[in-house]
VOGU-3710 file (C-alpha; in Angstrom, 3 decimals, decimal comma):
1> xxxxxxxxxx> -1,141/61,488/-3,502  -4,311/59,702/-3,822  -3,808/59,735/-7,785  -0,247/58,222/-7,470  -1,373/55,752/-5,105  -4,547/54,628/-7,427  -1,880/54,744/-10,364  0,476/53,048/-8,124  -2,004/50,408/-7,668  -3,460/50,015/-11,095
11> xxxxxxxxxx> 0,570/49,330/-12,263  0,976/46,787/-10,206  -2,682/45,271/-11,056  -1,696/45,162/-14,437  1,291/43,624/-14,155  0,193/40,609/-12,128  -2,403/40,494/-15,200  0,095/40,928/-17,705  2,416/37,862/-15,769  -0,696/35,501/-15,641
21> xxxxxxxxxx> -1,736/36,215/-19,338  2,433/35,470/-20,542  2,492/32,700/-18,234  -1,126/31,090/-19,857  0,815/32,025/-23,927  3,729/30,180/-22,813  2,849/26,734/-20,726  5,713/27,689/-18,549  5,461/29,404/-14,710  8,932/30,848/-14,515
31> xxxxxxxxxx> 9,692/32,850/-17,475  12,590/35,060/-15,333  15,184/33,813/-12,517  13,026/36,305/-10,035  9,912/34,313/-10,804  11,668/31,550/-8,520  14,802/31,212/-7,752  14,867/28,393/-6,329  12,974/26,881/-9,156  15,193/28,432/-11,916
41> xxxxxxxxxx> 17,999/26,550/-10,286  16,287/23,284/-10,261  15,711/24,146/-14,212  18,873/25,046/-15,249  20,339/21,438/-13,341  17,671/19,079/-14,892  18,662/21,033/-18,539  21,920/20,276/-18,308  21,370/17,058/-17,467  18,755/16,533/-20,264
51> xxxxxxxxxx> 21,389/18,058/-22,787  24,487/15,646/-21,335  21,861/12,713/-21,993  21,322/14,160/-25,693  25,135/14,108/-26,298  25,170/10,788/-25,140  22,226/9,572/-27,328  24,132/11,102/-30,777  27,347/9,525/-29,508  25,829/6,156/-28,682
61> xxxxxxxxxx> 23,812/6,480/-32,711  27,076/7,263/-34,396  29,261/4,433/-32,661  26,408/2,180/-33,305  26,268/2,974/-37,264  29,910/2,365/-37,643  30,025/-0,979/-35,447  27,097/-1,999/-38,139  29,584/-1,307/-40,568  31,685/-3,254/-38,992
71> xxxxxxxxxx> 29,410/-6,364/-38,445  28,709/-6,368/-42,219  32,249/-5,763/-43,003  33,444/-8,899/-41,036  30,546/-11,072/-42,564  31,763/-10,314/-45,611  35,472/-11,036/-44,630  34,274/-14,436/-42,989  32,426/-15,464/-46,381  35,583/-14,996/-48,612
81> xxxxxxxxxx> 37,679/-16,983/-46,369  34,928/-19,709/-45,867  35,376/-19,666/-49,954  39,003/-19,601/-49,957  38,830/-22,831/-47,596  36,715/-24,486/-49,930  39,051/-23,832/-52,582  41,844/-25,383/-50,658  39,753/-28,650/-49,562  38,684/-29,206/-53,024
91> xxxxxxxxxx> 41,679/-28,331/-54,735  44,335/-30,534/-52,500  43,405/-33,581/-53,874  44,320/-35,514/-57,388  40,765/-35,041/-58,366  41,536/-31,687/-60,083  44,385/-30,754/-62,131  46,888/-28,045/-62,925  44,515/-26,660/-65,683  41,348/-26,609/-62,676
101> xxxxxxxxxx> 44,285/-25,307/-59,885  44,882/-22,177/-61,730  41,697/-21,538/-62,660  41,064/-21,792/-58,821  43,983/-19,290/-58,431  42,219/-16,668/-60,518  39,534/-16,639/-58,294  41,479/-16,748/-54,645  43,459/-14,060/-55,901  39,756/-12,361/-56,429
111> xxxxxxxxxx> 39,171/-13,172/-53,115  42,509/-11,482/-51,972  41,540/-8,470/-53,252  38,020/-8,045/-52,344  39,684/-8,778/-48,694  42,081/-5,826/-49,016  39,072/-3,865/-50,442  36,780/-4,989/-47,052  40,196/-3,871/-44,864  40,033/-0,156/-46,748
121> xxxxxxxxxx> 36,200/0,368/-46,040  35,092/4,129/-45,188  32,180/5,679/-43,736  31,214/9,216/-44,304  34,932/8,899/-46,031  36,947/8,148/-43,486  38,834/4,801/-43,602  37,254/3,005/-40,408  40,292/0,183/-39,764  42,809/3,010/-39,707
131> xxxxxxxxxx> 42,775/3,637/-36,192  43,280/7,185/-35,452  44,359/7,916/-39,012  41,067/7,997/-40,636  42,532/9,356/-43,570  44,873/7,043/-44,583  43,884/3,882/-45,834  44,436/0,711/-43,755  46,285/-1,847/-45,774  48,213/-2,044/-49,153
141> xxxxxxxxxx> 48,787/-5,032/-51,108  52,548/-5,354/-53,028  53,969/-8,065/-54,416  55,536/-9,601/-51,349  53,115/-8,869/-48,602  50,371/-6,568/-46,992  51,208/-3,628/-44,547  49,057/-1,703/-42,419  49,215/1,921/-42,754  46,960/3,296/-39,610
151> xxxxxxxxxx> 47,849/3,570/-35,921  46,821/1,840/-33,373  44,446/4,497/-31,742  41,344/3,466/-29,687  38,310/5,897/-30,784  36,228/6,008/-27,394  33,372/7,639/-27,163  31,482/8,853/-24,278  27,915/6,692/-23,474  27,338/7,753/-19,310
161> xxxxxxxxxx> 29,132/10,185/-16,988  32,937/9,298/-16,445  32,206/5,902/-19,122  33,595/6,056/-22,141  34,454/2,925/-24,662  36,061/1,982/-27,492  34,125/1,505/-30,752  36,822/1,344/-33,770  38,670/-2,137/-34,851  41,960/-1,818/-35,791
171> xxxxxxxxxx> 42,989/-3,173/-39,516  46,276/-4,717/-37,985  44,553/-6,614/-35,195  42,071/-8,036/-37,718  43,860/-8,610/-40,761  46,929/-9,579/-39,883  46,121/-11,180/-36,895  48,606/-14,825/-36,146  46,405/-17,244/-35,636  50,144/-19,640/-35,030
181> xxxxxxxxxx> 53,578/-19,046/-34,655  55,323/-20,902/-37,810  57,928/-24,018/-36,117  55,989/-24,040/-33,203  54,618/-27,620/-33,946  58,255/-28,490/-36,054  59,480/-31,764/-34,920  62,889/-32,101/-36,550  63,503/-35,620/-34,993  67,357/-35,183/-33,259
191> xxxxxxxxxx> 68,789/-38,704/-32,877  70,477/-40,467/-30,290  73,987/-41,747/-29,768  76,145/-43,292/-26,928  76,807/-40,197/-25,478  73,577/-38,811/-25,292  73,000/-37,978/-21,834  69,888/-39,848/-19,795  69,136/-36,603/-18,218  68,325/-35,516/-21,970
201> xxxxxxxxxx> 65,740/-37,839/-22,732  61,797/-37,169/-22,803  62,972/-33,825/-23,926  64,705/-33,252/-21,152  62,624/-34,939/-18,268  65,375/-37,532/-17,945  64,470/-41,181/-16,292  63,483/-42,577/-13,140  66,669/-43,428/-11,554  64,829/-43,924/-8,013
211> xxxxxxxxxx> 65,294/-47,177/-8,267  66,307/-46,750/-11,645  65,738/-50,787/-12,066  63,373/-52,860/-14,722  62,770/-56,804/-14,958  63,685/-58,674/-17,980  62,095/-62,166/-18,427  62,485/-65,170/-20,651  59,296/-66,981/-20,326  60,624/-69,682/-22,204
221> xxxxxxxxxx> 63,234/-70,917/-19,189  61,164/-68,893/-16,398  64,070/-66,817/-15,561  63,994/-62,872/-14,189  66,952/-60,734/-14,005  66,271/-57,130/-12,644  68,403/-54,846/-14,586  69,749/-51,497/-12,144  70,661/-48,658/-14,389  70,488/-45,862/-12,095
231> xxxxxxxxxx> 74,615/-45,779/-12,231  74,299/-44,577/-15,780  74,954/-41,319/-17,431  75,098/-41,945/-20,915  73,527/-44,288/-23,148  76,386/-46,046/-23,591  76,415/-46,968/-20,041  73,085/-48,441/-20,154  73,172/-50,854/-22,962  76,904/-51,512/-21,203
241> xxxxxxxxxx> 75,093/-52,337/-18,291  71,816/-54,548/-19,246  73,650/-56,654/-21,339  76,460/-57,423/-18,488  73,400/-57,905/-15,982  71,523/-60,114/-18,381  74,824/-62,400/-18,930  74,955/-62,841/-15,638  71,657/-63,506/-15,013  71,773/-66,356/-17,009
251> xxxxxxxxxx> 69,862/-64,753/-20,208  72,676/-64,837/-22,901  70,545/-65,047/-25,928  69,433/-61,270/-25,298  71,521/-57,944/-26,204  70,335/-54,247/-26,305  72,040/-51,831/-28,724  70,570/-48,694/-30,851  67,831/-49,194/-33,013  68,588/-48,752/-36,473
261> xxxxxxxxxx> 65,478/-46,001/-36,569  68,478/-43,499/-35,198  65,974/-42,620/-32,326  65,443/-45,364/-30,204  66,637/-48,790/-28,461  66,390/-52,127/-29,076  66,449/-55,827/-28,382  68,045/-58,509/-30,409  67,697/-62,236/-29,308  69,623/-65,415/-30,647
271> xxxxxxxxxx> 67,670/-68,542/-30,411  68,711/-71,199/-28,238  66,174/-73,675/-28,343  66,111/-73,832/-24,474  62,838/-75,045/-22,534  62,186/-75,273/-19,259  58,726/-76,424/-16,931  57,723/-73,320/-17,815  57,741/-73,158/-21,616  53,655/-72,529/-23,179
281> xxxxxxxxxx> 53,036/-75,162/-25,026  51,870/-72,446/-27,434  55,738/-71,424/-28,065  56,750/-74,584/-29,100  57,387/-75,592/-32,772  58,670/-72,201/-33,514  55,274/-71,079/-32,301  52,708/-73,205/-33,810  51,882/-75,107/-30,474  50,915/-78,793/-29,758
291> xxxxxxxxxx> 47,746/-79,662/-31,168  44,717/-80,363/-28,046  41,620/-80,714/-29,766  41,687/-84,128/-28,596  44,449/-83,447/-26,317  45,483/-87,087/-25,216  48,263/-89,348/-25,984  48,505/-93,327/-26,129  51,209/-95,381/-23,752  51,119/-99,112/-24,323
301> xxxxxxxxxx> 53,002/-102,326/-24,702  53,452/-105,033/-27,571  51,392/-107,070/-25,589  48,290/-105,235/-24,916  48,783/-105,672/-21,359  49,154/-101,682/-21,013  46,771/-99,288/-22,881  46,922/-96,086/-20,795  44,877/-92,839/-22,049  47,136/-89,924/-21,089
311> xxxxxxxxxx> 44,609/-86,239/-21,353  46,607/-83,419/-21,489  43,976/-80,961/-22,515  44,243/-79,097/-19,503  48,137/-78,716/-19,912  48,972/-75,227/-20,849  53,102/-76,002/-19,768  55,886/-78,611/-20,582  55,748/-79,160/-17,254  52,184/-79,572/-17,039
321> xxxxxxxxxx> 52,916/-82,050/-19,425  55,295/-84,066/-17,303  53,369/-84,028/-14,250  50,229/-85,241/-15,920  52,344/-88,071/-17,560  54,299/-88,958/-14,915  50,860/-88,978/-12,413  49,295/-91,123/-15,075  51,942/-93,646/-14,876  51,994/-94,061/-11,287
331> xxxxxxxxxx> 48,289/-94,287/-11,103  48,331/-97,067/-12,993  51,235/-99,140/-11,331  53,681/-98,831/-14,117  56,532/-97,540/-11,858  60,334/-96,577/-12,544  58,973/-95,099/-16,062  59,696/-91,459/-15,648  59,217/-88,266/-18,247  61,504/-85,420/-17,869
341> xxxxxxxxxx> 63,372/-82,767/-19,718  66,301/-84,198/-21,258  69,844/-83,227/-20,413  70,130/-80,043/-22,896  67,051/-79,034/-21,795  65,268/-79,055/-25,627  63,179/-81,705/-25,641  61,302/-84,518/-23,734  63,083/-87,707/-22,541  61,280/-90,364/-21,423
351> xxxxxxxxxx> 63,190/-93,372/-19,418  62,347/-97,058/-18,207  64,728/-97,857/-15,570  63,445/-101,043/-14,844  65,572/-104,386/-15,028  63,445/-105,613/-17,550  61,964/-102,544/-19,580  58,112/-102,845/-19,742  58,407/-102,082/-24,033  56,421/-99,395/-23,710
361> xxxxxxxxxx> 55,524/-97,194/-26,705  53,836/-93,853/-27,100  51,132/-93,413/-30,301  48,407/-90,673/-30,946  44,954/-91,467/-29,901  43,174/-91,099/-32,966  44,521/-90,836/-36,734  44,160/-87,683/-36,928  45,762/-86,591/-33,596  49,386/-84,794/-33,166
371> xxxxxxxxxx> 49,586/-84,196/-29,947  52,166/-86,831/-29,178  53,854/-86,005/-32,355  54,048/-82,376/-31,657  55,614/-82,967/-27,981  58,393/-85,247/-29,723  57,316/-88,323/-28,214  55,890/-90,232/-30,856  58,329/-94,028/-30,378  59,088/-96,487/-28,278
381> xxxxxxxxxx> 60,867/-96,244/-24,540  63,705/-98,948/-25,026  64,540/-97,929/-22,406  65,027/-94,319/-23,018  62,832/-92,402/-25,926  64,424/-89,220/-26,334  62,259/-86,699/-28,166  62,941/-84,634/-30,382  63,810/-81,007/-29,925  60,951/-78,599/-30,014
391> xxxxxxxxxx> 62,489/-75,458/-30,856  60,278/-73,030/-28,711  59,836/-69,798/-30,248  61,523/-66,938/-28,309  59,664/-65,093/-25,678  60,922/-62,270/-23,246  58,965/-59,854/-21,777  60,422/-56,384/-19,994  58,359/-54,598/-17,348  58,806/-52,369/-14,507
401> xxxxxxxxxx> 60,062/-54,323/-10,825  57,234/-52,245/-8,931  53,972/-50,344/-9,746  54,576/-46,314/-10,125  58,492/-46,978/-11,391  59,138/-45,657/-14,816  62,287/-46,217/-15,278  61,781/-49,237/-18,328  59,076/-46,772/-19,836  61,172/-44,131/-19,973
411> xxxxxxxxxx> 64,021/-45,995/-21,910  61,169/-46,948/-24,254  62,419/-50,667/-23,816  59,000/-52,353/-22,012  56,641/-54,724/-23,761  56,609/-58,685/-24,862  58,489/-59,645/-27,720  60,149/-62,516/-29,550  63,586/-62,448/-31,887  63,766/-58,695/-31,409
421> xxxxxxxxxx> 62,085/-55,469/-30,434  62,339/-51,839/-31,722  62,042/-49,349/-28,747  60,170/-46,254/-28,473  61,727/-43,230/-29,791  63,892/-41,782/-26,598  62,872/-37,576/-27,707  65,611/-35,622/-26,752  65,326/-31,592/-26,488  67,365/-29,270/-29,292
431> xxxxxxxxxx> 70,297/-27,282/-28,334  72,202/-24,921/-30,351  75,414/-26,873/-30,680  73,296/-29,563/-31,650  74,790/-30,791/-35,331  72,369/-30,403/-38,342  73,498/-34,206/-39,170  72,043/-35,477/-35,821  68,562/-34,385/-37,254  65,845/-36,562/-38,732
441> xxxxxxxxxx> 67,176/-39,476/-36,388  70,721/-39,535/-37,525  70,399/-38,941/-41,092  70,569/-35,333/-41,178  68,215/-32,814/-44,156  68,701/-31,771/-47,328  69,252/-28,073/-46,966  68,051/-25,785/-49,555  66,848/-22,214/-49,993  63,659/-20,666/-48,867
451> xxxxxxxxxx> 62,118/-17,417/-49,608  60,606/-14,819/-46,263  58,807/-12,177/-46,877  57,567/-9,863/-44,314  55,479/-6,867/-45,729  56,948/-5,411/-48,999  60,067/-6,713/-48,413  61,296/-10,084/-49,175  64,761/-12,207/-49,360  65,939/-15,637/-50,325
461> xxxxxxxxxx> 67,970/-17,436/-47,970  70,314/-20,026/-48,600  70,486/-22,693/-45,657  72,904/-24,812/-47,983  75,572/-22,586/-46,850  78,793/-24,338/-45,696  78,955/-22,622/-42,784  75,802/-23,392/-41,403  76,640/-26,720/-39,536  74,506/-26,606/-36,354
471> xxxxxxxxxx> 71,314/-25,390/-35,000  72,697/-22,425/-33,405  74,103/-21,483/-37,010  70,922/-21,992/-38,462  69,182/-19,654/-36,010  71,657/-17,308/-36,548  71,304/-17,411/-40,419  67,156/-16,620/-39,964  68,005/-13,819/-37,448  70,814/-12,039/-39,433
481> xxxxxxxxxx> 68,749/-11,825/-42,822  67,909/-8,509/-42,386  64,076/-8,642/-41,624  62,597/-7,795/-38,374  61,965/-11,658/-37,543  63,205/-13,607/-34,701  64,517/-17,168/-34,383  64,359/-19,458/-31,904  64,181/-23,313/-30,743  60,506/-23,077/-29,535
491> xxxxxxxxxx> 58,577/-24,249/-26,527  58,508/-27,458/-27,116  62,735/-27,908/-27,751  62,101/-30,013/-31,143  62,463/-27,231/-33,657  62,631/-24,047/-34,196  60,037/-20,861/-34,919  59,712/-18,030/-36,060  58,475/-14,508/-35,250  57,772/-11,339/-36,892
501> xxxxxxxxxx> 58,763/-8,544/-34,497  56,233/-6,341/-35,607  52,741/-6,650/-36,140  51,750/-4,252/-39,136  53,214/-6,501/-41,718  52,015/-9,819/-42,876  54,613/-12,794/-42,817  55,054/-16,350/-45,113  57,709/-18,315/-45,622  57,953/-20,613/-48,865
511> xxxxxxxxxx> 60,065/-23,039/-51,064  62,329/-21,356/-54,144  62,484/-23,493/-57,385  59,993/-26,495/-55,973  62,625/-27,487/-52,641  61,411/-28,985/-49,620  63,545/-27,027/-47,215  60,748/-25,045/-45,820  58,678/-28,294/-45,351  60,948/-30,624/-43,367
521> xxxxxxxxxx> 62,236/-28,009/-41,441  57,904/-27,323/-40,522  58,396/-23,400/-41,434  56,878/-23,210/-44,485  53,046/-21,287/-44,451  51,818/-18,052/-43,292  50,597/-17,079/-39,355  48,229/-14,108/-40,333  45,288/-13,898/-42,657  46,513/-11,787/-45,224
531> xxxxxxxxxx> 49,636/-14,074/-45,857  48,174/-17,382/-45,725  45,663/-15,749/-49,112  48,483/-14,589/-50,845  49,909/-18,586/-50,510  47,048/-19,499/-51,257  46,962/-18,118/-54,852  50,759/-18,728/-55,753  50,629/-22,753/-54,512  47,483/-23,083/-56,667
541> xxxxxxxxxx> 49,351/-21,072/-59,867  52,241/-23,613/-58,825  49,783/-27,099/-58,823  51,533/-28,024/-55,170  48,624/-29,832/-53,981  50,246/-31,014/-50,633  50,580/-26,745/-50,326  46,886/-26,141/-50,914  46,425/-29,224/-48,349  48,619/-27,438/-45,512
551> xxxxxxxxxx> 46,668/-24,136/-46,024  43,382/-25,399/-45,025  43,980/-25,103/-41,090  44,667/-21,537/-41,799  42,042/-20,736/-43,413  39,547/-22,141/-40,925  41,961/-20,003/-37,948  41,265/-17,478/-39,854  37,356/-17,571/-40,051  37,740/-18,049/-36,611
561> xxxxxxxxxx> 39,406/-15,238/-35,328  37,000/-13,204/-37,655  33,793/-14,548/-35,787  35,746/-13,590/-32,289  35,906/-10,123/-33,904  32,389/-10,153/-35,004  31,334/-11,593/-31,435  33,148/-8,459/-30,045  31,248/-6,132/-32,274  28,310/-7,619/-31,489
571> xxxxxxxxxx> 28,736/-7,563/-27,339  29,807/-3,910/-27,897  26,346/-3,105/-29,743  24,605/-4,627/-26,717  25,966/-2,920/-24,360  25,115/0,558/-26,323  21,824/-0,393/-27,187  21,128/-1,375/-23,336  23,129/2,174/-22,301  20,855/3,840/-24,948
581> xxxxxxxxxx> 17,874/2,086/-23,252  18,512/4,022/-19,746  19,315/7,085/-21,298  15,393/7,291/-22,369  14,431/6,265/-19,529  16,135/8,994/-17,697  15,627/11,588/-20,358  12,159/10,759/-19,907  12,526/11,048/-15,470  14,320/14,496/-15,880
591> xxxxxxxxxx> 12,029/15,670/-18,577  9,085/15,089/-15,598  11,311/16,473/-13,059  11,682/19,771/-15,759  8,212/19,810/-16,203  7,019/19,914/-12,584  8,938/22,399/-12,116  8,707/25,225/-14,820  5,703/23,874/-16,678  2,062/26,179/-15,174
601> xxxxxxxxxx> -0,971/24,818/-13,898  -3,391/25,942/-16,502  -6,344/25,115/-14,744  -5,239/26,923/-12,423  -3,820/29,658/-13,929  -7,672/30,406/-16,201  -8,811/30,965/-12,781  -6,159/32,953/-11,756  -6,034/35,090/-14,920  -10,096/35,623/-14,751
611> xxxxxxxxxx> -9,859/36,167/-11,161  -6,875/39,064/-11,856  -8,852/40,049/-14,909  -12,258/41,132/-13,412  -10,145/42,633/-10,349  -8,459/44,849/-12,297  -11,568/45,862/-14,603  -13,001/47,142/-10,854  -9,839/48,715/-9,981  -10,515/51,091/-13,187
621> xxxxxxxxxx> -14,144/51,897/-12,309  -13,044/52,357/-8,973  -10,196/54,905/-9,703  -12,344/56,571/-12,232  -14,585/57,414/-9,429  -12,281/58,467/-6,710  -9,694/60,616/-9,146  -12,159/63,254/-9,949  -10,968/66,677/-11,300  -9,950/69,398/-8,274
631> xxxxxx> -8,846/72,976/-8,301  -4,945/71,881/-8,839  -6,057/70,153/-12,355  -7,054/74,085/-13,518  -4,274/75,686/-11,619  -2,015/73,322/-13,717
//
């Protein structure tokens, strides 16, 4: 017993020895889930922790490799179109010729390619524009067009617990991104007849019909007539109705009909050489006024007895004219000598109704004054001088009757004119029974055909045809063609645009055999990137300078929308690189936490060891004392 029990002892001695000596070859104070339980369960949380983080760390390296890929991809891409559009600014004017153009074509179509070639980019060989098909390349060039040839699929990687985010761009979205939808600026210019409807006009915003009443004046006779329109329904009706009102107003001289722009009212006067007390003395003489430098006038008699200065500098009216004479007159006691317009009211009349007329005469003041002269006054009164007429130059002006009314506005008739006035163009929306001859104000277009090409595929479509007689048909022509496009009159109802229904494919639209159809309809061009290259290159080949001109604005879209996508990449790399920035920082917090809790004390534990060390080297003397050999060891 006493030998098992020392044996006993000396087993376990050893092993706390043995425990303390791995413990001090190790670092580490649990080496076994019994060591501490609770400890080894702390461990085995902060290490799988520690390894998540790790994951986290390689995901967040790899995404951030491929989005620098990306950033010097689209830097790239940004510095071919930036020389594309400098191609196109130089090339669009009559500085260069067709020789310099298709020398210029060479190299956009170099640029074309190395554009494709940026789109088709791989890392570790896999296509990175492709989406989820990584193996397939993202765009190929034919003849006609470029089509994408990924998917659409969002990579996402995993950066946190429960966060993931997407770190691929896809070749569709960038490439053959629209920038514009082609029409939606088209202004095809419908024109207006007498049956076109009020509550068509401003594009359909109609007039103000609340009054639905303007003033018309002749300045020349000082008189107003308030025209009321808001009985109207047509067009027809209104010039019906203003020229009715302005007869009876007394203003014959004045009609409104259509404007010969096809688009648009006007006003026509008739001259009548009418004045009134009223008339600027600037309007007479068919406008050239009454000369005032001096601005006085002579009245005096054969005898010398009379020698009256008249001023009429501050006169700015026939009848300041007449007062001022007439005052004059009187002021000086020559009475029953009167000035006045004469009886058809076109000239000055001047009468001496006295028994015995005065023989009064009128003269300029100086030699070289006109004023007299220029009223038609220059004579004698014996007993009547009648003047001459002085053929005022016509002068109406059209406004609204109260501030905030729109009504004149709206029918694009206000402003001050003299023998006539052209209106403001009365806009009036598209509409699918609309015919193709109301276009371009009346005078209809000169259809032709036009070639649309979406991807690889490509037709030619004759708007010429016949049967094509109104917008509606026209629409239906573009929509029946075959290829997955969609026409409609856009937004803005003055044209029509155009749509792609999908979005792998790139989309232009140009002349066949040098016609303009494309052009005045506003169709012709490209909405995406790719497209607006490939125009590019076959305008220059073709010397249409006005073509290379209308390419520029895409160009610079397109530089745009590349900097967005470079913006994007570079927001996403910030947000890794600050993720990545916590994850050492925690790594570092649960490597501590790991630490404190399985890492020894080794100051502690040299103690410990010698301390265990020396006890059990007395635990052997000991024994080796007490175990000595009995009477059982030889009966064994």
């Amino acid at each position: 017993m006493i030998a098992n029990q020392v044996t006993l002892n000396l087993s376990h001695s050893i092993e706390r020895f043995m425990r303390l000596q791995s413990m001090m070859s190790s670092g580490r104070r649990i080496g076994k889930p019994s060591d501490d339980p609770i400890g080894t369960q702390k461990d085995l949380g902060y290490r799988h922790i520690l390894s998540e983080i790790g994951q986290y760390k390689k995901n967040i390296g790899q995404a951030l490799s491929l989005l620098a890929s990306y950033d010097n991809i689209l830097g790239n891409v940004k510095n071919g179109l930036s020389a594309a559009n400098e191609l196109a600014v130089s090339l669009s004017n009559d500085t260069y010729d067709e020789t310099a153009r298709m020398a210029a074509a060479n190299e956009a179509d170099s640029l074309f390619n190395q554009l494709i070639s940026l789109a088709n980019s791989q890392l570790e060989g896999r296509y990175i524009f492709s989406g989820h098909r990584t193996g397939a390349q993202a765009l190929e060039a034919s003849a006609s067009g470029v089509e994408y040839l990924g998917d659409f699929g969002n990579i996402q990687i995993e950066i946190e617990t429960a966060c993931k985010t997407g770190i691929n761009l896809i070749g569709a979205e960038v490439f053959l991104q629209r920038f514009s939808i082609l029409g939606e600026d088209s202004n095809w210019h419908p024109g207006i007849n007498g049956l076109t409807r009020l509550s068509d006009l401003n594009l359909g915003s109609g007039i103000d019909l609340t009054p639905g009443t303007f003033m018309v004046t002749d300045n020349n006779l000082g008189i107003n007539v308030i025209v009321d329109v808001s009985g109207c329904t047509t067009l027809d009706d209104v010039i019906m109705e203003i020229n009715n009102q302005l007869n009876a107003g007394a203003i014959t001289n004045l009609t409104a009909s259509f404007g010969l722009e096809g688009n648009n009212l006007r006003w026509e006067a008739v001259a009548n050489g009418l004045i009134s007390g009223g008339t600027s003395l600037a309007n007479l003489n068919s406008g050239l006024g009454v000369d005032l430098s001096e601005g006085k006038i002579l009245i005096s008699d054969a005898g010398g007895g009379i020698n009256l200065e008249v001023d009429l500098s501050s006169a700015t009216s026939v009848g300041d004219v007449l007062t001022i004479i007439n005052n004059t007159l009187a002021a000086n006691g020559i009475a029953d000598v009167t000035a006045s317009l004469n009886a058809g009211m076109t000239g000055i009349e001047i009468v001496d109704s006295n028994g015995v007329p005065l023989g009064l005469s009128i003269g300029e003041i100086s030699e070289g004054s006109t004023t007299a002269a220029d009223l038609g006054i220059l004579g004698d009164i014996d007993p009547i001088l009648s003047g001459r007429d002085l053929n005022p130059k016509l002068d109406f002006s059209v406004s609204e009757t109260a501030p905030g009314q729109t009504t004149g506005q709206d029918l694009g008739l206000l402003g001050d004119f003299g023998l006539g006035r052209a209106g403001e163009a009365l806009m009036i929306p598209l509409s699918l029974d609309m015919p193709l001859a109301q276009l371009n104000s009346n005078n209809g277009y000169d259809p032709g055909r036009i070639k649309i090409s979406l991807g690889a595929d490509s037709i030619i479509l004759d708007l010429g045809n016949p049967a094509i007689v109104t917008v509606g048909n026209l629409i239906d022509a573009f929509n029946n063609c075959g290829l997955e496009i969609v026409a409609s009159i856009n937004d803005s109802r003055t044209g029509i645009k155009i749509e792609p229904t999908t979005d792998i494919k790139s989309f232009k639209i140009e002349e066949v055999d040098e016609g303009r159809t494309a052009h005045v309809l506003g169709l012709y061009g490209s909405p995406d990137i790719a497209g607006s290259m490939m125009l590019l290159v076959d305008v220059l080949r073709n010397n249409d300078r006005e073509a290379v001109g209308q390419l520029i604005g895409n160009m610079e879209k397109g530089m745009q929308g590349i900097l967005n996508y470079r913006g994007m990449v570079g927001s996403k790399v910030i947000r890794l690189e600050t993720t990545e920035a916590r994850l050492n920082d925690l790594n570092y917090n649960f490597t501590k936490l790991l630490s404190d809790v399985e890492d020894a004390d080794l100051t502690r534990l040299v103690t410990d060891l010698a301390v265990q060390e020396n006890s059990y080297q007395a635990a052997l003397i000991a024994s080796a004392k007490i175990i000595q050999p009995t009477l059982l060891d030889f009966l064994k």
